[in-house]
Backbone as CSV, one residue per row, in Angstrom:
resi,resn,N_x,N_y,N_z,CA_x,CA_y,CA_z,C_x,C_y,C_z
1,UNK,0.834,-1.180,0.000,0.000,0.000,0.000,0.878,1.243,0.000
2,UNK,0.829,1.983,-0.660,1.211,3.367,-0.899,0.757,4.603,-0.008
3,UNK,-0.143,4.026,0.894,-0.629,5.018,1.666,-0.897,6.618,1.198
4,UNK,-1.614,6.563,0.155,-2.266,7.863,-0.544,-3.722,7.353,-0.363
5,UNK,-3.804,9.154,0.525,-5.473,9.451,0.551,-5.692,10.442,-0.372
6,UNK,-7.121,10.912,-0.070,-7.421,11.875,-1.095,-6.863,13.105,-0.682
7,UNK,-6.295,14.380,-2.039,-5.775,15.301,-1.617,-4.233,15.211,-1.751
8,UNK,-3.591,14.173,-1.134,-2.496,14.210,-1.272,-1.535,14.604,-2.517
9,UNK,-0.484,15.282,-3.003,0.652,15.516,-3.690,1.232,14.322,-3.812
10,UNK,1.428,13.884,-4.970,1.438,12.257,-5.633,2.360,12.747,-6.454
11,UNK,3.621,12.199,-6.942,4.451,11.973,-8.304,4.609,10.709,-9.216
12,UNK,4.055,10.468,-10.456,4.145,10.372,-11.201,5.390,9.757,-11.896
13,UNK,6.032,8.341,-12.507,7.397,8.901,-13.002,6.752,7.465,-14.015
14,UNK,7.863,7.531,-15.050,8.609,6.559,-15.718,9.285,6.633,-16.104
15,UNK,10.253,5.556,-17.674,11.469,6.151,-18.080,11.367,7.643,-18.807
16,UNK,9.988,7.756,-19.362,9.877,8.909,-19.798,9.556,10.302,-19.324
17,UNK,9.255,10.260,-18.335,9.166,11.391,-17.337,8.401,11.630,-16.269
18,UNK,8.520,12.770,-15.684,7.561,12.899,-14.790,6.928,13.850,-14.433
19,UNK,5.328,13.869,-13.580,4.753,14.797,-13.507,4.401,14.490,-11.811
20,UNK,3.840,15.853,-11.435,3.221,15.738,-10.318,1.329,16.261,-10.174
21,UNK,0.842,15.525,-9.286,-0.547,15.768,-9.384,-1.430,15.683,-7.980
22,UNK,-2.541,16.239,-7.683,-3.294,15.831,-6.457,-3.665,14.242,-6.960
23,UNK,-4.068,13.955,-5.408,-4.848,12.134,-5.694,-6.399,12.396,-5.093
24,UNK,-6.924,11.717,-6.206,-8.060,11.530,-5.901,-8.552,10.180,-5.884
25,UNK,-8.914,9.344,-5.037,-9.179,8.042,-4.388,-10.526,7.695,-4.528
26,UNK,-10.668,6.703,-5.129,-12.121,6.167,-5.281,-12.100,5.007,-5.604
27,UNK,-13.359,4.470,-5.069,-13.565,2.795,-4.867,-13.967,2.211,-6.488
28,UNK,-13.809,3.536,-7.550,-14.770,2.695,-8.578,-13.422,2.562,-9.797
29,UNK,-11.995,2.841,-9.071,-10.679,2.331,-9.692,-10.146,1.427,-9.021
30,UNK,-9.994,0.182,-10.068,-9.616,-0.951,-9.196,-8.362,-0.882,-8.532
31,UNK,-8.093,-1.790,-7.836,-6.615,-1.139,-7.022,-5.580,-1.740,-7.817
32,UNK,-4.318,-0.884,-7.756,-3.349,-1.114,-8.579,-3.087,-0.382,-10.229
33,UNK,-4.537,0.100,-10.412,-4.835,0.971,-11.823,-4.654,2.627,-11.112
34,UNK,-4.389,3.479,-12.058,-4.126,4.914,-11.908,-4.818,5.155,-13.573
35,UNK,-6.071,6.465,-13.280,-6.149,6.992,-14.049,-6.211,8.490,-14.082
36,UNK,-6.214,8.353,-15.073,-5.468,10.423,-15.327,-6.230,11.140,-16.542
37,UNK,-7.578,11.534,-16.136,-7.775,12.250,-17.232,-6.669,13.870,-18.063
38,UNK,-7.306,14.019,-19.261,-6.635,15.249,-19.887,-6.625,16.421,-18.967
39,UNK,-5.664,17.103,-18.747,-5.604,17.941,-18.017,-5.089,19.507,-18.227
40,UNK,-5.425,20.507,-18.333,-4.565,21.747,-18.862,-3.263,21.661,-18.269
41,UNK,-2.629,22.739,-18.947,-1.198,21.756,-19.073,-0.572,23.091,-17.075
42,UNK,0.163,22.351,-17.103,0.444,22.409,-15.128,1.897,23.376,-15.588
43,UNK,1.732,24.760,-15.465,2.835,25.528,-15.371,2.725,26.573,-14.219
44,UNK,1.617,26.227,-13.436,1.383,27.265,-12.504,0.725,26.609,-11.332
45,UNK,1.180,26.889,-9.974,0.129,26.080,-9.370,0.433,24.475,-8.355
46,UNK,2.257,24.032,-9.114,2.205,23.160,-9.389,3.664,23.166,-8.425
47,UNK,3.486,21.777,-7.687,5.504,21.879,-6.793,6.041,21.071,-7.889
48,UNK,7.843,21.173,-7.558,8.410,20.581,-8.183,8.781,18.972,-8.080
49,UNK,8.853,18.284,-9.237,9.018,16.925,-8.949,10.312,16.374,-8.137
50,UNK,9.819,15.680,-7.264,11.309,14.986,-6.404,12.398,13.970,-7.419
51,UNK,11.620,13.210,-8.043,12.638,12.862,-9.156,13.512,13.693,-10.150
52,UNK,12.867,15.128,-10.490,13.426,15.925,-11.685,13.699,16.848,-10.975
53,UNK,13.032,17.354,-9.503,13.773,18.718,-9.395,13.162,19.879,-10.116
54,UNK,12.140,19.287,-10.950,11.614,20.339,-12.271,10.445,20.749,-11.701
55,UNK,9.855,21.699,-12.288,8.131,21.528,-12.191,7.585,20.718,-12.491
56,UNK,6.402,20.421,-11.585,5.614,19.022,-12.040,5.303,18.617,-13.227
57,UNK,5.675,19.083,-14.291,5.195,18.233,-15.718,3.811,18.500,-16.508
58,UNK,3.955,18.429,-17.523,1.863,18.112,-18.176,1.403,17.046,-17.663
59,UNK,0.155,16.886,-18.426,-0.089,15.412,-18.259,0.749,14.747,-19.135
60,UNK,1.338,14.843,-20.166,1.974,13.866,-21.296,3.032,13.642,-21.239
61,UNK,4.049,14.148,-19.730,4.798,13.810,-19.643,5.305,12.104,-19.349
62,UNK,4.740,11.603,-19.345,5.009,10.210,-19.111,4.819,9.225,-20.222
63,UNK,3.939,10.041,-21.261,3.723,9.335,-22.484,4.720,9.296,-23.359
64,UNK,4.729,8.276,-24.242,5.947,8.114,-25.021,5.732,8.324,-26.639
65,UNK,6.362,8.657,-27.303,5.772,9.131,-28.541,5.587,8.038,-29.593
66,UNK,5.133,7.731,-30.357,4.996,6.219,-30.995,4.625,6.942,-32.762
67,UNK,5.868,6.568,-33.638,5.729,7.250,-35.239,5.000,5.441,-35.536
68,UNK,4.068,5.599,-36.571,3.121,4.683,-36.993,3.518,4.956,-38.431
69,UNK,3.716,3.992,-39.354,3.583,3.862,-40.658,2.665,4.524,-41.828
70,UNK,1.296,5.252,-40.773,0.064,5.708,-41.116,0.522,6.909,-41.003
71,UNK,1.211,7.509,-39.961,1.910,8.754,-39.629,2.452,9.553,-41.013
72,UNK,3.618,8.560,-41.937,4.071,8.712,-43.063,3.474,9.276,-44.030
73,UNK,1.748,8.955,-44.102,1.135,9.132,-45.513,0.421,10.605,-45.085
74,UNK,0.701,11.784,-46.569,0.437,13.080,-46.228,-0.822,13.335,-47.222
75,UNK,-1.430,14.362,-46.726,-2.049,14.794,-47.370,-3.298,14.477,-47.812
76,UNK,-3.969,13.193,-47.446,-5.223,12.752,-47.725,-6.167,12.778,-46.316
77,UNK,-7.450,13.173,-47.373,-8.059,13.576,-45.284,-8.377,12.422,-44.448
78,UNK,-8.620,11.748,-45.218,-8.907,9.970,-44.387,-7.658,9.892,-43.202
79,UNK,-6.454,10.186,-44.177,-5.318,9.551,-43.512,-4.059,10.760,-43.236
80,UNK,-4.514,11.319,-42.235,-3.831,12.948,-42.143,-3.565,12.480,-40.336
81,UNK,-1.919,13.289,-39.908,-1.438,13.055,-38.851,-2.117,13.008,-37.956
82,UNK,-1.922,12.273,-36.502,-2.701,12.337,-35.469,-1.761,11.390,-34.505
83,UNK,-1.137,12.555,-33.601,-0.272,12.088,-32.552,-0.645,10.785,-31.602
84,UNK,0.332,10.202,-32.204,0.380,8.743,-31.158,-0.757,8.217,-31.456
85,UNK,-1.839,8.065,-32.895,-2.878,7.857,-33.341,-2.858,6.613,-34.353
86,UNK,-4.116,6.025,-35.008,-3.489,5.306,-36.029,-2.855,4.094,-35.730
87,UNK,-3.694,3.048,-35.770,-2.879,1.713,-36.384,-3.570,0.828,-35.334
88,UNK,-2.812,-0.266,-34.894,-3.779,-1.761,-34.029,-3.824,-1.523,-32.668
89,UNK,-2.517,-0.655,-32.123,-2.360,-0.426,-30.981,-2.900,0.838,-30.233
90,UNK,-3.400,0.594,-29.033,-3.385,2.053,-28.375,-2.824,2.249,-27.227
91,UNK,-1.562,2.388,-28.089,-0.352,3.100,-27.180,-0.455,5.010,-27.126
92,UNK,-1.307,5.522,-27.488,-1.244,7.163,-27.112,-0.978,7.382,-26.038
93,UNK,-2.132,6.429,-24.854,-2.102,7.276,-23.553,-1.896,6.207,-22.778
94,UNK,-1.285,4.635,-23.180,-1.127,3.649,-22.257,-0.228,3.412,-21.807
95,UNK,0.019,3.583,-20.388,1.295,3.852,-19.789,1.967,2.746,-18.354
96,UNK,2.812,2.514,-18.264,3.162,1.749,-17.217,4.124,2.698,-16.170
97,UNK,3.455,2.876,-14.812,3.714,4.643,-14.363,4.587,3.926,-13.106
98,UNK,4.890,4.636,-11.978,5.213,4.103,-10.515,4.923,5.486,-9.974
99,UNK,3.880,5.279,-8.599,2.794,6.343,-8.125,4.007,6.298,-6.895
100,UNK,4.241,7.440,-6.126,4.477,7.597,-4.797,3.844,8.851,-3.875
101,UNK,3.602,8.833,-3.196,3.301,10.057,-2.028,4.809,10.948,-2.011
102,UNK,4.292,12.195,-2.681,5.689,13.302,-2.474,5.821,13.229,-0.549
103,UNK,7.211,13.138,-0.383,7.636,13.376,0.895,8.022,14.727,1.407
104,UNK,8.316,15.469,0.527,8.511,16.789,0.604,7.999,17.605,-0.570
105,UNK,7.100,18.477,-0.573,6.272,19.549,-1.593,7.018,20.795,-1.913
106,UNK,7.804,20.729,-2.603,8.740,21.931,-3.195,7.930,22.624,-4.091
107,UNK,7.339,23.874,-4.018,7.671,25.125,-4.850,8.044,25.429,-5.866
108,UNK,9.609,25.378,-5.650,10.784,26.556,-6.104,10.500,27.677,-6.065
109,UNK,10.210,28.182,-5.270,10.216,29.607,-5.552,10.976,29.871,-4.981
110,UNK,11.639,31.210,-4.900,12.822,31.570,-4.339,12.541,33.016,-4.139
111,UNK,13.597,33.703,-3.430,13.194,35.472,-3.273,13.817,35.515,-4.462
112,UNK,12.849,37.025,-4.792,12.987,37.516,-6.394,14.596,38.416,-6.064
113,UNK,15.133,37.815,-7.672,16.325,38.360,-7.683,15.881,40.010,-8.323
114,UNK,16.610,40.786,-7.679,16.412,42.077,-8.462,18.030,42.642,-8.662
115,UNK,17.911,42.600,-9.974,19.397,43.319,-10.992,19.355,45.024,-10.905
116,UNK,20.648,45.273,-10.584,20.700,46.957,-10.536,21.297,47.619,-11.696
């Protein structure tokens, strides 16, 4: 058990990156699943990740980008680009994540530097 309730500051990681997010806990996600709807993208608002040190991330930071053979063909409207879209698989938004409870909620903010 991970010991996340609701509310809590949760990070996010895989090899591809990471984000940070509130948790919201409910009995109608089975246990062991994490889902993550679309989210406006997190540049404000947001602490920094304990793995990156960075700001918490978008949501798509964890997604991995996947070029499809379908990707290749231009110009016809049937068959016109569509990120991480296209073909047998749906790898866009399927992800294999590792959830933890942030232990410490960083900011970054810092006192404002002022130049003379």
């Amino acid at each position: 058990m991970a010991g996340i309730v609701d509310n809590d500051w949760i990070e996010i990681f895989n090899v591809n990156g990471t984000l940070t997010a509130r948790a919201v806990v409910s009995q109608r996600v089975p246990e062991g699943m994490t889902l993550m709807y679309h989210a406006q993208e997190k540049i404000i608002n947001v602490p920094g990740a304990e793995m990156s040190g960075k700001r918490g991330g978008i949501h798509n930071s964890v997604t991995r980008t996947v070029t499809k053979p379908t990707h290749m063909i231009g110009g016809y409207a049937q068959l016109s680009y569509g990120f991480n879209y296209y073909g047998t698989v749906g790898s866009n938004r399927d992800e294999f994540v590792l959830i933890r409870k942030m232990k410490n909620v960083e900011w970054l903010e810092g006192p404002l530097k002022v130049e003379a």
